[in-house]
Structure formats: structure tokens, C-alpha cells
N, CA and C atoms as an extended XYZ file, in Angstrom:
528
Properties=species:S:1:pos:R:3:atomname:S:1:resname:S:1:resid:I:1 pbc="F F F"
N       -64.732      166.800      -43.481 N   UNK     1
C       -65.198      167.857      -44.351 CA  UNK     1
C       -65.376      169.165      -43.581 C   UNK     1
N       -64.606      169.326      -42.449 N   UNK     2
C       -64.734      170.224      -41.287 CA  UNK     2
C       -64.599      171.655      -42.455 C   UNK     2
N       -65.496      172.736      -41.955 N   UNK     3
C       -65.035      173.932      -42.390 CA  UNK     3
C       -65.173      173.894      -44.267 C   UNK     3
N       -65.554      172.688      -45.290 N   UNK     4
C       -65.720      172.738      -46.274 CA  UNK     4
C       -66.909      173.758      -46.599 C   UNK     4
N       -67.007      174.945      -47.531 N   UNK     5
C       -68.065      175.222      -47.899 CA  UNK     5
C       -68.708      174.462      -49.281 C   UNK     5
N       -70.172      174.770      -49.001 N   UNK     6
C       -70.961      174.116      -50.121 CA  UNK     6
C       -72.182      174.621      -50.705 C   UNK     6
N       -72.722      174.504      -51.470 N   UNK     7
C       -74.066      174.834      -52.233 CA  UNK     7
C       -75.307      173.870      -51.771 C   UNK     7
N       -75.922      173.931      -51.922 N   UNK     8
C       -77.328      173.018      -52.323 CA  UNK     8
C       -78.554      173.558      -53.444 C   UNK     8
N       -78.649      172.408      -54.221 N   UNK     9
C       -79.960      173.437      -55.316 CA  UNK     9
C       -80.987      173.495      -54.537 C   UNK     9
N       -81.882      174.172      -55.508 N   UNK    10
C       -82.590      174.980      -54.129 CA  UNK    10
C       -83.856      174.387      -54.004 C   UNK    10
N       -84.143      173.356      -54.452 N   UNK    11
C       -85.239      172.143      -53.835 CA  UNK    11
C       -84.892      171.350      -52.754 C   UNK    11
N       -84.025      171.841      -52.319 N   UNK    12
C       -83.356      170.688      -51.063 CA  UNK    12
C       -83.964      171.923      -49.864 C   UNK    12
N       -84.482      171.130      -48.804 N   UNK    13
C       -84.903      171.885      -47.259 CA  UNK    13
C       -83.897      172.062      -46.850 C   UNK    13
N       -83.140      172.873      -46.234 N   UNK    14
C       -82.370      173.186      -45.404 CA  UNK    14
C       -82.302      172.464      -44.083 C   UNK    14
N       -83.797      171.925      -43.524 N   UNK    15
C       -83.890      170.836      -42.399 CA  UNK    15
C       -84.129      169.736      -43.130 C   UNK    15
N       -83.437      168.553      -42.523 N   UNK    16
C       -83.883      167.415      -43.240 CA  UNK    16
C       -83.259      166.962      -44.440 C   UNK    16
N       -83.041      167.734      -45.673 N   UNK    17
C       -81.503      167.221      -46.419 CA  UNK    17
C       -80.533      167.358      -46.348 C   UNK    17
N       -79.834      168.451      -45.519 N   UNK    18
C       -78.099      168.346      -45.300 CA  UNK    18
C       -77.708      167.585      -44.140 C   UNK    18
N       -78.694      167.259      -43.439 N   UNK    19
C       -78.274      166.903      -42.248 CA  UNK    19
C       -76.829      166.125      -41.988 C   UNK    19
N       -76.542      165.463      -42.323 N   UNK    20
C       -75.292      164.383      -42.655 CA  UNK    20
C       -74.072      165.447      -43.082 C   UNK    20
N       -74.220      166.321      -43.907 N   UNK    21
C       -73.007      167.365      -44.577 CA  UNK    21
C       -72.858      167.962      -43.131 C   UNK    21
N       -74.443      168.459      -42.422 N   UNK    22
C       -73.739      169.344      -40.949 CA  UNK    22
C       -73.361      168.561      -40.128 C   UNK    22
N       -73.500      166.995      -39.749 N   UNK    23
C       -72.483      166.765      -39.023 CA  UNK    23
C       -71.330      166.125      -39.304 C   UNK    23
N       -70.943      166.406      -40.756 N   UNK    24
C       -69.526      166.344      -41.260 CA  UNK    24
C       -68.965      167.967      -40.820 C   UNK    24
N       -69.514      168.759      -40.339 N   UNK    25
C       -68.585      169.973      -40.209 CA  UNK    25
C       -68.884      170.664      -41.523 C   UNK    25
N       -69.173      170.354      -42.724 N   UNK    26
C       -69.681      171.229      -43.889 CA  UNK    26
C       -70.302      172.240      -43.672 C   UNK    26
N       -69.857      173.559      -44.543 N   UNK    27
C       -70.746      174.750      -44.279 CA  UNK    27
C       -71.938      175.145      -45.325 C   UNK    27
N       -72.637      174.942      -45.370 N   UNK    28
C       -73.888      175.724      -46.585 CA  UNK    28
C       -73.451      177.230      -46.566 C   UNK    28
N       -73.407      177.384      -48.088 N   UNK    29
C       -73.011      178.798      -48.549 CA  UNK    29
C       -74.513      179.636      -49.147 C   UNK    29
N       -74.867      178.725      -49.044 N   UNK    30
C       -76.189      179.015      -50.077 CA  UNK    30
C       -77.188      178.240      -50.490 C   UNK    30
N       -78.162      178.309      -51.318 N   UNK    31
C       -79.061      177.653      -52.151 CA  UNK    31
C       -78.826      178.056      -53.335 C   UNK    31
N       -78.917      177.025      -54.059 N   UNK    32
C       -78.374      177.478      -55.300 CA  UNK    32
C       -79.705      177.401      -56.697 C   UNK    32
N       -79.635      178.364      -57.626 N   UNK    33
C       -80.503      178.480      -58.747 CA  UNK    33
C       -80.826      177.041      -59.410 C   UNK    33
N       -82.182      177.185      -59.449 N   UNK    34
C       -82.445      175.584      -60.515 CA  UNK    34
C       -83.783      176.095      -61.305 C   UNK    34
N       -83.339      175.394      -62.658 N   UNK    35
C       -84.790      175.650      -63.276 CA  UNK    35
C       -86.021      175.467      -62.581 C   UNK    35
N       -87.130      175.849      -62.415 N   UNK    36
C       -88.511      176.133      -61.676 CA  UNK    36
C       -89.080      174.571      -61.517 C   UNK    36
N       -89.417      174.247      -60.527 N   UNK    37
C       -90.195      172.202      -60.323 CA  UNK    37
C       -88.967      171.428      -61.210 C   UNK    37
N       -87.632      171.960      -61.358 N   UNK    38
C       -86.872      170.566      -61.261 CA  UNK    38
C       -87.049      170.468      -62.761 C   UNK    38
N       -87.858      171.409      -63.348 N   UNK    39
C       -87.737      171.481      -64.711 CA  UNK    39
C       -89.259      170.407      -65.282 C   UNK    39
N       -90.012      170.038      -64.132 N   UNK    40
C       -90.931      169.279      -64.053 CA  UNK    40
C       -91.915      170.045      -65.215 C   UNK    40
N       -92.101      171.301      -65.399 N   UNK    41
C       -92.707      171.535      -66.821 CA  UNK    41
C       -92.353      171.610      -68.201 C   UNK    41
N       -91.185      171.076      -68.653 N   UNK    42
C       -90.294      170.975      -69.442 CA  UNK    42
C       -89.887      171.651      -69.692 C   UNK    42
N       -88.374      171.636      -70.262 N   UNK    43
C       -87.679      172.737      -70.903 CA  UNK    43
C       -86.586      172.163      -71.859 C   UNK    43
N       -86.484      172.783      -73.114 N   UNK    44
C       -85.363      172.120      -73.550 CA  UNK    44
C       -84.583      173.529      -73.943 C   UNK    44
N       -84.583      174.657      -73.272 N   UNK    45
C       -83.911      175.562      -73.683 CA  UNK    45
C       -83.797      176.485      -72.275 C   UNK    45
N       -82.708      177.347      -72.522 N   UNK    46
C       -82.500      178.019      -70.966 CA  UNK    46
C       -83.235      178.995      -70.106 C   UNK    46
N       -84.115      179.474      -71.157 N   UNK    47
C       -84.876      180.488      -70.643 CA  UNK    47
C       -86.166      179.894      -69.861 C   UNK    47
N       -85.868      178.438      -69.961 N   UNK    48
C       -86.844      177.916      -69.372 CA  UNK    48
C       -87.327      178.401      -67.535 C   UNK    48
N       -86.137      178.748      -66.910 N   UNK    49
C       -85.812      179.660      -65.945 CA  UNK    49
C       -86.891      181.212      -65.515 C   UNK    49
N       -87.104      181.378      -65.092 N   UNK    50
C       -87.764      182.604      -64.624 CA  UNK    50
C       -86.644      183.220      -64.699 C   UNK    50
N       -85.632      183.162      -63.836 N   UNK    51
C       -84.955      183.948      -63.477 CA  UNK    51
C       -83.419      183.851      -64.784 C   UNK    51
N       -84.364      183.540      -66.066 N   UNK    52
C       -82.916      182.952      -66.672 CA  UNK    52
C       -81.916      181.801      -66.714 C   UNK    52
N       -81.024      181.791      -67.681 N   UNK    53
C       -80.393      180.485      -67.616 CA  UNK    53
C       -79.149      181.050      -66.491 C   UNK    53
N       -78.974      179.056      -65.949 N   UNK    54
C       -77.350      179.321      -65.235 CA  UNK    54
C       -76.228      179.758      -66.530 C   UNK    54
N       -75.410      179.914      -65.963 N   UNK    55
C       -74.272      179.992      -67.133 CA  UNK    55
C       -73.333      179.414      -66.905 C   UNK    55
N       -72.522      178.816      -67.843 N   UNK    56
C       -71.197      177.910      -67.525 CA  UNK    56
C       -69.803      178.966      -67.541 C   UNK    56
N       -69.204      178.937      -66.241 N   UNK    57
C       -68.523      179.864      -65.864 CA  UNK    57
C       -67.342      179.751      -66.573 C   UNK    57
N       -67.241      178.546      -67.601 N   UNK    58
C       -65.770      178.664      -68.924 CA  UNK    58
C       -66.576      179.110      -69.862 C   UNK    58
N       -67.206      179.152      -70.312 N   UNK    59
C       -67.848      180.114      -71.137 CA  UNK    59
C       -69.538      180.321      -71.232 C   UNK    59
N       -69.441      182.146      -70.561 N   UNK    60
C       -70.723      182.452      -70.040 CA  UNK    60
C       -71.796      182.497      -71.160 C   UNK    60
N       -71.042      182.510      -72.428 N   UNK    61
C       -72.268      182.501      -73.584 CA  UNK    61
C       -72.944      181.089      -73.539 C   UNK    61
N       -72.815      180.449      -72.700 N   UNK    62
C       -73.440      178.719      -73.154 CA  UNK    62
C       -74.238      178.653      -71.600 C   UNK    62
N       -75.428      178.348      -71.354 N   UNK    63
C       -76.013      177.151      -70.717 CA  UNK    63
C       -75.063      176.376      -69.627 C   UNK    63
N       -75.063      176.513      -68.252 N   UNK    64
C       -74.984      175.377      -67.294 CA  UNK    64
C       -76.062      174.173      -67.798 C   UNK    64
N       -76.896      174.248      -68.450 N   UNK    65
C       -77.793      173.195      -68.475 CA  UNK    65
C       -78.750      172.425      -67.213 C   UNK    65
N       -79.520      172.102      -67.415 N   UNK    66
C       -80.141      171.167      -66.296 CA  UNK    66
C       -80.803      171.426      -65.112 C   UNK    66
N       -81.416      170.797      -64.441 N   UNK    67
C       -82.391      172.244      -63.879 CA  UNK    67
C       -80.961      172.272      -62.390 C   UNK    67
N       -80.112      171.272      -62.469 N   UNK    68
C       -78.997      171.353      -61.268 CA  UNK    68
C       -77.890      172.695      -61.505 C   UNK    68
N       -78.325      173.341      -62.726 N   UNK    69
C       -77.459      174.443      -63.212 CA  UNK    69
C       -77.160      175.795      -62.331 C   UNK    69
N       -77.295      175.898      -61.422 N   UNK    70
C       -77.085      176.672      -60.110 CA  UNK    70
C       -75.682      175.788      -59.529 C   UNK    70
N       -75.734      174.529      -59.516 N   UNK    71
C       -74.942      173.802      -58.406 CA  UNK    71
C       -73.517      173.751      -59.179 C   UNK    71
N       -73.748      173.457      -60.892 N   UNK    72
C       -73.127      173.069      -61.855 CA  UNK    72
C       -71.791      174.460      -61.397 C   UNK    72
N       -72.185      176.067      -62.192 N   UNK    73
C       -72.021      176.483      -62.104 CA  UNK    73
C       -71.252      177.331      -60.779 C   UNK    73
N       -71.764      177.121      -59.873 N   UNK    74
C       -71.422      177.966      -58.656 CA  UNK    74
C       -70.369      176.802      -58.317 C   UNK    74
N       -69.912      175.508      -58.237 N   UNK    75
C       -68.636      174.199      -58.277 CA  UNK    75
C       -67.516      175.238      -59.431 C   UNK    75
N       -68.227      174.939      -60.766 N   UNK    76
C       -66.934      175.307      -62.004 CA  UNK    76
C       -67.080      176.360      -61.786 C   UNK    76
N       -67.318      177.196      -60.904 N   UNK    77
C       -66.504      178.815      -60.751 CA  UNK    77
C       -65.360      178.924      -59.592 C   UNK    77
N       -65.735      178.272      -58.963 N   UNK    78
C       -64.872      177.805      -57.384 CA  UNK    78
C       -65.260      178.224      -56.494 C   UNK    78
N       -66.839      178.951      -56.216 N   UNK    79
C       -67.513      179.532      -55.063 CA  UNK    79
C       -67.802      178.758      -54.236 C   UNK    79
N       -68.137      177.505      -54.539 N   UNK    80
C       -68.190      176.467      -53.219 CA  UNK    80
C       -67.744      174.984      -53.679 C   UNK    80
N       -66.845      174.776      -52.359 N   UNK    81
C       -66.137      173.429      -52.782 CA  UNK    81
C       -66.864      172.239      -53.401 C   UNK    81
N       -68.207      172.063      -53.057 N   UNK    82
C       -68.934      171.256      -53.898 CA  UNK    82
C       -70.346      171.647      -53.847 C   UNK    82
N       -71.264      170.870      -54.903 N   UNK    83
C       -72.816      171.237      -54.738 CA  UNK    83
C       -73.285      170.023      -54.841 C   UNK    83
N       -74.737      169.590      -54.247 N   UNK    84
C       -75.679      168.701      -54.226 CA  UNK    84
C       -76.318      168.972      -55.023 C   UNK    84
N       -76.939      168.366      -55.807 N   UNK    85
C       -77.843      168.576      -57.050 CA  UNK    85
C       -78.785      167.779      -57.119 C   UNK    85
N       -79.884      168.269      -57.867 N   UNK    86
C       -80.586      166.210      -58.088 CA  UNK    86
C       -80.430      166.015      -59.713 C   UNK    86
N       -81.204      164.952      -60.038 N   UNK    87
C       -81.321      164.549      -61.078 CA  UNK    87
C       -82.624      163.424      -61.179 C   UNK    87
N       -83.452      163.637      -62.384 N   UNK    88
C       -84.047      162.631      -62.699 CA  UNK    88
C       -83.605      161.822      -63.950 C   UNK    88
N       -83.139      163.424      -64.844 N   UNK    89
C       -83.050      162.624      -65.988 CA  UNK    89
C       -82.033      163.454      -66.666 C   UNK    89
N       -80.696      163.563      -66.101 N   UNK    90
C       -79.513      164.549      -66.539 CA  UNK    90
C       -79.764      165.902      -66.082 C   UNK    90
N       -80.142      166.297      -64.825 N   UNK    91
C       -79.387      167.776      -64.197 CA  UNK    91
C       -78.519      167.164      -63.091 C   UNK    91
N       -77.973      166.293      -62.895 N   UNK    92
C       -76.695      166.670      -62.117 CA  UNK    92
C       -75.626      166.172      -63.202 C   UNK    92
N       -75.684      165.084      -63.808 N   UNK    93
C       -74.444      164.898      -64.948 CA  UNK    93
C       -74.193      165.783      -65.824 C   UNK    93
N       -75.432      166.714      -66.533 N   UNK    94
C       -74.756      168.229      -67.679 CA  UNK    94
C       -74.733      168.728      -67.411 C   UNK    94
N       -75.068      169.731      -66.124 N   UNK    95
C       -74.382      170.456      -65.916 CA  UNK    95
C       -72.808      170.272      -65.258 C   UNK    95
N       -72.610      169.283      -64.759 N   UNK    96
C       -71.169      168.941      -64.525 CA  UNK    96
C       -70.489      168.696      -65.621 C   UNK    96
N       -70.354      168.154      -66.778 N   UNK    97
C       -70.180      168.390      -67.829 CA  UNK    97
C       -69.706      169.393      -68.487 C   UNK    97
N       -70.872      170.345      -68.485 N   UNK    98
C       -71.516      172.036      -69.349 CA  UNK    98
C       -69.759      172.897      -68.085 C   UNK    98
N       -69.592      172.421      -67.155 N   UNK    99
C       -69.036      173.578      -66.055 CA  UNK    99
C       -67.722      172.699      -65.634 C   UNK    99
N       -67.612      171.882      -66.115 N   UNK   100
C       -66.059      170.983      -66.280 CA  UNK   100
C       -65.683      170.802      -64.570 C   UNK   100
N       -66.648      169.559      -64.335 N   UNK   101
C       -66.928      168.567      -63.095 CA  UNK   101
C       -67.479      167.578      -63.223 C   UNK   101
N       -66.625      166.720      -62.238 N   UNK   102
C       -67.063      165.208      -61.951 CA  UNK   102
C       -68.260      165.504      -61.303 C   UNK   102
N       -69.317      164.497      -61.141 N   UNK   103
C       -70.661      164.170      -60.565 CA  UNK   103
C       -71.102      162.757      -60.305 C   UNK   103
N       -71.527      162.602      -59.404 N   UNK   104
C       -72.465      161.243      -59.381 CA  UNK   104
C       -73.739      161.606      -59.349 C   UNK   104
N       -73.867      160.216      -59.991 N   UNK   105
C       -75.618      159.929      -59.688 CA  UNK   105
C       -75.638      158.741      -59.286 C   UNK   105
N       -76.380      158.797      -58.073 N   UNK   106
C       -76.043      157.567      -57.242 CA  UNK   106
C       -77.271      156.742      -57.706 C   UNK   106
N       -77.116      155.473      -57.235 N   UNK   107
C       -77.983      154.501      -57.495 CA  UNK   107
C       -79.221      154.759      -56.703 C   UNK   107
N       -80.582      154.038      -56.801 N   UNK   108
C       -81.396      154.317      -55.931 CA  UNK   108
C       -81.342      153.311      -54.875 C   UNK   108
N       -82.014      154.339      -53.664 N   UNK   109
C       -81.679      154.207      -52.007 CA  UNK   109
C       -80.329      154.566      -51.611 C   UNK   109
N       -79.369      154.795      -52.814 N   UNK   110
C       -78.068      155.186      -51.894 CA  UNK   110
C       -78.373      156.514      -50.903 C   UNK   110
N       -78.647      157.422      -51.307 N   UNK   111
C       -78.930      158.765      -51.051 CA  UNK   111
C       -80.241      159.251      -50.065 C   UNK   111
N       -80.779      159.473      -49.507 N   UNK   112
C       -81.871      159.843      -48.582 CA  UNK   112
C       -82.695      161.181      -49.687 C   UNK   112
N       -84.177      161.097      -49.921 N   UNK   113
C       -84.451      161.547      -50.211 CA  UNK   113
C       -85.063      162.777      -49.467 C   UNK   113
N       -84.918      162.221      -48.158 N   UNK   114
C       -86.387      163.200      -47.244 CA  UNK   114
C       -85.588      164.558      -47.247 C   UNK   114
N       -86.536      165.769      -47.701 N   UNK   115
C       -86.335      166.905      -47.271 CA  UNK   115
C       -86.379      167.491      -49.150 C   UNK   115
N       -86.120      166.502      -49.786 N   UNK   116
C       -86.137      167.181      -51.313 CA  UNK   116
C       -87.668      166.971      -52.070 C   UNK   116
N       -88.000      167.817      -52.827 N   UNK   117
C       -88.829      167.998      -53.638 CA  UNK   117
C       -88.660      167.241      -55.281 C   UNK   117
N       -89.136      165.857      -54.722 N   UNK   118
C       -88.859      164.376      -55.817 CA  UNK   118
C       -89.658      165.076      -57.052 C   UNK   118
N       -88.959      165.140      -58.157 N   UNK   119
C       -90.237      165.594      -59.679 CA  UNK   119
C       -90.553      163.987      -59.575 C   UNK   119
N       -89.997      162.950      -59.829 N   UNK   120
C       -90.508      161.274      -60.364 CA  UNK   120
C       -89.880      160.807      -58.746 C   UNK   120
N       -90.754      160.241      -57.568 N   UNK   121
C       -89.895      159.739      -56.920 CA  UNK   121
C       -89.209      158.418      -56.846 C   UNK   121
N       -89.952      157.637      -57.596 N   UNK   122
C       -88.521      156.692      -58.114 CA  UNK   122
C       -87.449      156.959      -59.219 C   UNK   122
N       -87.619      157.895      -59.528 N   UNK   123
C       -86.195      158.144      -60.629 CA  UNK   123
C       -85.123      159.432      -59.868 C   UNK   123
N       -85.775      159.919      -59.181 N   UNK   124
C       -84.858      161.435      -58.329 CA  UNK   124
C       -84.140      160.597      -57.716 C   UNK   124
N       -82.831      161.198      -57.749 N   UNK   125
C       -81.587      160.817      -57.108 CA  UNK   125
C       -80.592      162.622      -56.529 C   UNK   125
N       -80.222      162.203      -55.263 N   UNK   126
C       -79.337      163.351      -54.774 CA  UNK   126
C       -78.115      162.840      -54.997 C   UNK   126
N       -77.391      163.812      -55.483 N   UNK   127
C       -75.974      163.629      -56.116 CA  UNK   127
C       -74.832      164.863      -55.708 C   UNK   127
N       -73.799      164.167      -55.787 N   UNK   128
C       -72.760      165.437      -55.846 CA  UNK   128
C       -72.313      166.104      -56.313 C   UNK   128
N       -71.853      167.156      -57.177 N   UNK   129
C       -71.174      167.664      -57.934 CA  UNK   129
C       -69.607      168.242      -57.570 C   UNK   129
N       -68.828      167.996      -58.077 N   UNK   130
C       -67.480      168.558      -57.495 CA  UNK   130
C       -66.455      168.183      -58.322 C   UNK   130
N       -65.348      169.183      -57.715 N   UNK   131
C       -64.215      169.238      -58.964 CA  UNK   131
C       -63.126      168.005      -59.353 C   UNK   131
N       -63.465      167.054      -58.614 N   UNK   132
C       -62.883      165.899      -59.155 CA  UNK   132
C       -63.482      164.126      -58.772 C   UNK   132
N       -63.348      163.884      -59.311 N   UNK   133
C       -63.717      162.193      -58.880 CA  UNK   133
C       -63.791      162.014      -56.945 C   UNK   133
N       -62.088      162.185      -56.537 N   UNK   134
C       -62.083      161.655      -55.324 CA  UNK   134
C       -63.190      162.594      -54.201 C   UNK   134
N       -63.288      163.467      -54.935 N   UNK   135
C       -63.822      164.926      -53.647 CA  UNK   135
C       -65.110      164.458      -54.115 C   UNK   135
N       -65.704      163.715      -55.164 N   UNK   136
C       -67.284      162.756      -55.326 CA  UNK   136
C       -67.446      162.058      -54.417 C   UNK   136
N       -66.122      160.964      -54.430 N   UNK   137
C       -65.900      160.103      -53.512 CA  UNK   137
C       -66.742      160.026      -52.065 C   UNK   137
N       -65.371      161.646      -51.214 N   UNK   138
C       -65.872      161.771      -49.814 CA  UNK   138
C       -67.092      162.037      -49.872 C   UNK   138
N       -67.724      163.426      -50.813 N   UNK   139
C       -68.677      163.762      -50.267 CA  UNK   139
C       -70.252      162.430      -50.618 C   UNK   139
N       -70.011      161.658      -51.577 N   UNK   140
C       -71.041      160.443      -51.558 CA  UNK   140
C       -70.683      160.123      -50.211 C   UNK   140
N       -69.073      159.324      -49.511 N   UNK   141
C       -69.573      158.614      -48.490 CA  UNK   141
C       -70.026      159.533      -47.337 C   UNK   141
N       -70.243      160.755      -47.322 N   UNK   142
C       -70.964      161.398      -46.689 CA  UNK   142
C       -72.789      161.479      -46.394 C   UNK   142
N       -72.648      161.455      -47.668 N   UNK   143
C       -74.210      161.579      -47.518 CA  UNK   143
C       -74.856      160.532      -48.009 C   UNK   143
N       -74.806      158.823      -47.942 N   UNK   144
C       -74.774      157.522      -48.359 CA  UNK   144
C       -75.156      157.006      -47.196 C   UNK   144
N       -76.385      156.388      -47.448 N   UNK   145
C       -76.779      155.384      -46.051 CA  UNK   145
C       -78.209      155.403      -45.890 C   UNK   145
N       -78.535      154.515      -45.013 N   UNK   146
C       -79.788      154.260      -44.777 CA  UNK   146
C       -80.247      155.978      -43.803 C   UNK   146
N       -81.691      156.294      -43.804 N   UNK   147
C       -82.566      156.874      -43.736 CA  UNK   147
C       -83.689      156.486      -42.792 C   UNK   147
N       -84.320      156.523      -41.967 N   UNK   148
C       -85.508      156.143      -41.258 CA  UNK   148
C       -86.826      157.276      -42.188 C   UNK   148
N       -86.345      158.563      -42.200 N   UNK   149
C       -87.328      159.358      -43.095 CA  UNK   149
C       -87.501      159.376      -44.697 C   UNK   149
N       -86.473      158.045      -45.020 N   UNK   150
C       -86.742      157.881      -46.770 CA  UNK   150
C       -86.740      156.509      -46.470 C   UNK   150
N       -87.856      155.760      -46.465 N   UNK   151
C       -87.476      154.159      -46.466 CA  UNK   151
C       -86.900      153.361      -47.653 C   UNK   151
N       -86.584      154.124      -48.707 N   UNK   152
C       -86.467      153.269      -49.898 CA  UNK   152
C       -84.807      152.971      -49.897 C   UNK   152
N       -84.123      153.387      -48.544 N   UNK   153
C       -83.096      153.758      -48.341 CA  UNK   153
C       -82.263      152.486      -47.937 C   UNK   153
N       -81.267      152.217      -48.655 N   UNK   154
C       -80.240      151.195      -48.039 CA  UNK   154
C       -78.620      151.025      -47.895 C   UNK   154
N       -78.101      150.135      -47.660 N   UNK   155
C       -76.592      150.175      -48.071 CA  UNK   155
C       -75.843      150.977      -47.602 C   UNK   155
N       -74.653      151.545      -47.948 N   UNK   156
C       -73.812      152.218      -47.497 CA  UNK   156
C       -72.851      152.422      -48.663 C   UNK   156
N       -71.763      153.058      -48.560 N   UNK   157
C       -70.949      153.238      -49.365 CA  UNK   157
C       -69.536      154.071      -48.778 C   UNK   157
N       -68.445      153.502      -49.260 N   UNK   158
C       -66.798      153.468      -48.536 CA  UNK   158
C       -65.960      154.033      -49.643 C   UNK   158
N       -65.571      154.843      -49.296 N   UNK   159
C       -64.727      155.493      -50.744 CA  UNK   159
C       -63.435      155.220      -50.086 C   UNK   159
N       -62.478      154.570      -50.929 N   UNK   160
C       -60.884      154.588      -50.828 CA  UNK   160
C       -60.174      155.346      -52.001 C   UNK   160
N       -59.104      156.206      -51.651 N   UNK   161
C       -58.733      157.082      -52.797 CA  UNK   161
C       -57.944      156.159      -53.328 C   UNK   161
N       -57.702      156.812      -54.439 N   UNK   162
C       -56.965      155.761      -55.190 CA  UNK   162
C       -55.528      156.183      -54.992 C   UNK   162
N       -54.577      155.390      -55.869 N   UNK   163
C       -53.188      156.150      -55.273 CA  UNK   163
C       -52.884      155.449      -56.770 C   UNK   163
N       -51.437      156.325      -57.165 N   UNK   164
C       -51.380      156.337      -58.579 CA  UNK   164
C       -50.417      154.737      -58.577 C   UNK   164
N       -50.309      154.172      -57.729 N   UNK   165
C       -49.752      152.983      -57.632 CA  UNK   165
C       -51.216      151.742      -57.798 C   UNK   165
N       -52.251      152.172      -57.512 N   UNK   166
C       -52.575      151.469      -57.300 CA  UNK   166
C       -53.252      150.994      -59.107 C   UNK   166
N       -53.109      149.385      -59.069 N   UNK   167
C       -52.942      148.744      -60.400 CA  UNK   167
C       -54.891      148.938      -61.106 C   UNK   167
N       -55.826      149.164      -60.394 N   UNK   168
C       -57.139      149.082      -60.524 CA  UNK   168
C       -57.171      150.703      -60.986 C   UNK   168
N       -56.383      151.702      -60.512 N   UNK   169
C       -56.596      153.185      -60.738 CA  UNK   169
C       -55.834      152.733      -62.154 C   UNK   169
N       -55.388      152.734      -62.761 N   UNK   170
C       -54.822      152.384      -64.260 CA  UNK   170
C       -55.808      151.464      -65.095 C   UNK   170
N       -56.564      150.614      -64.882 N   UNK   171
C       -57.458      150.273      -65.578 CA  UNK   171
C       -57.048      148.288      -65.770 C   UNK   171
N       -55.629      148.536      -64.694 N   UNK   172
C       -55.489      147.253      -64.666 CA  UNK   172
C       -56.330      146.051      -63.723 C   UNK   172
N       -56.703      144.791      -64.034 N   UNK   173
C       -57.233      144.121      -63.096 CA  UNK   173
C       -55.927      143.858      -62.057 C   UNK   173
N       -56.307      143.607      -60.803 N   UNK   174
C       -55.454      143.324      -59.734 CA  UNK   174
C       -54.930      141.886      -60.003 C   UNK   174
N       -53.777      141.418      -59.888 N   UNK   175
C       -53.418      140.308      -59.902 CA  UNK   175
C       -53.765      139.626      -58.516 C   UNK   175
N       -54.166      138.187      -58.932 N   UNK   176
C       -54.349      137.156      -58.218 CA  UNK   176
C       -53.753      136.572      -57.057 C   UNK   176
């Protein structure tokens, strides 16, 4: 991921959550806009924002959505090759959605929490946002793995791209 630039929303520390992206060679472009506590005082509308709603860069009259709507947005414009987002309860999946991008939300312990500002800390998950499935892929097995500063942390995770040959990328089961 040498030389990739990237986002982070802006509850993530700069020490302590990218760590893994900087020694992939990833560059931080920025911090990126998120609704105020993660949206932890509710919002079901955009102005929920101090600073305003994100906007979805295919069409600016609508809502990025979610308080990950900084990460959403600044991906579906093409300012940075991917963004980290969180999610408790849909800001990293709508706004990927809202800004026409793949996202994960990883399972819990895939992801290291230390350095982010958890709204629920068993339901917060760090996720990727980016412009297609496989570029989810790398950047999960990037930042996937056990933690000494998040103990809830386990496992690992191996991304293989798919190749248009391959019978499982079609939806076929592999023969026997």
C-alpha cells in the first residue's frame, strides 16, 4: 500500500489507530468530517452536524449519511484512495452506499480498537471504505489482527483476489 493516500474519520488518534496503514507505507491525507460523538446524541437528519451535513459527491443535494460521512464522501469523490470509518450502527455501510462504495464492517476483534473513540464499545467496529470490494480486501488485511492495546482482539484475516476464472467469484461452489 506503499505511497497509497488515505482519510481517517476524525475520531480515530492519529497515534495508536493507523499504526498498521503507516507501516504499510500508506499516507494520511487528512481527518475526515463525522457527525459530532459518532452521532452518539442522535441524529436522524443531516444537520445533525455542527459543521453541516457531508454530501454525496454524485449528487451534492443528498446526505453522505452516517456519522462516517466525511470518509464516505472524500472515497466517492476520489480524494483519497480509501477511508477508515467506524460504525456502530450503519456509518460505515451508508455512507458507502449514499457515495457509491464497497465497505466492510468487520466482525468483532477483527479490527483493533485502541486509539478510537468507541460510542458502544462492544458494537464499534473500524472499517474500510473504498472503491471496490478487492481494495476492502487489502486494506482489511491490513489493518486485521490481534492488538496487545485492544484485548478483545483476535484472528487474522488473508484476502485472495479473486480472478474472473475463478468458479467461487461467479457464485459457483468449487467442485470436489
Amino acid at each position: 500500500m506503499h505511497g497509497i493516500p488515505y482519510g481517517a474519520k476524525d475520531l480515530l488518534a492519529i497515534r495508536g489507530a493507523i499504526e498498521r496503514l503507516r507501516a504499510t507505507g500508506a499516507v494520511l491525507i487528512g481527518k475526515l468530517a463525522m457527525v459530532e460523538l459518532a452521532g452518539g446524541m442522535g441524529y436522524n437528519n443531516p444537520d445533525a452536524s455542527f459543521t453541516g451535513p457531508g454530501r454525496s459527491p454524485w449528487n451534492t443535494g443528498h446526505w453522505s449519511d452516517g456519522s462516517s460521512s466525511g470518509s464516505g464522501a472524500a472515497t466517492g469523490a476520489g480524494l483519497a484512495g480509501f477511508a477508515i470509518g467506524s460504525e456502530t450502527s450503519g456509518s460505515i455501510l451508508t455512507p458507502a452506499t449514499f457515495c457509491g462504495l464497497s465497505a466492510v464492517r468487520p466482525t468483532y476483534g477483527l479490527v483493533s480498537r485502541h486509539g478510537a473513540m468507541a460510542l458502544c464499545w462492544t458494537l464499534d467496529k473500524l472499517g474500510p471504505l473504498c472503491r471496490t470490494v478487492d481494495d476492502c480486501g487489502l486494506v482489511l488485511q491490513a489493518i486485521a489482527g490481534p492488538d496487545p492495546k485492544d484485548p478483545t482482539t483476535e484472528g487474522r484475516f488473508a484476502w485472495t483476489r479473486p480472478t474472473s476464472s475463478s468458479p467461487t467469484c461467479r457464485g459457483v461452489p468449487p467442485s470436489a
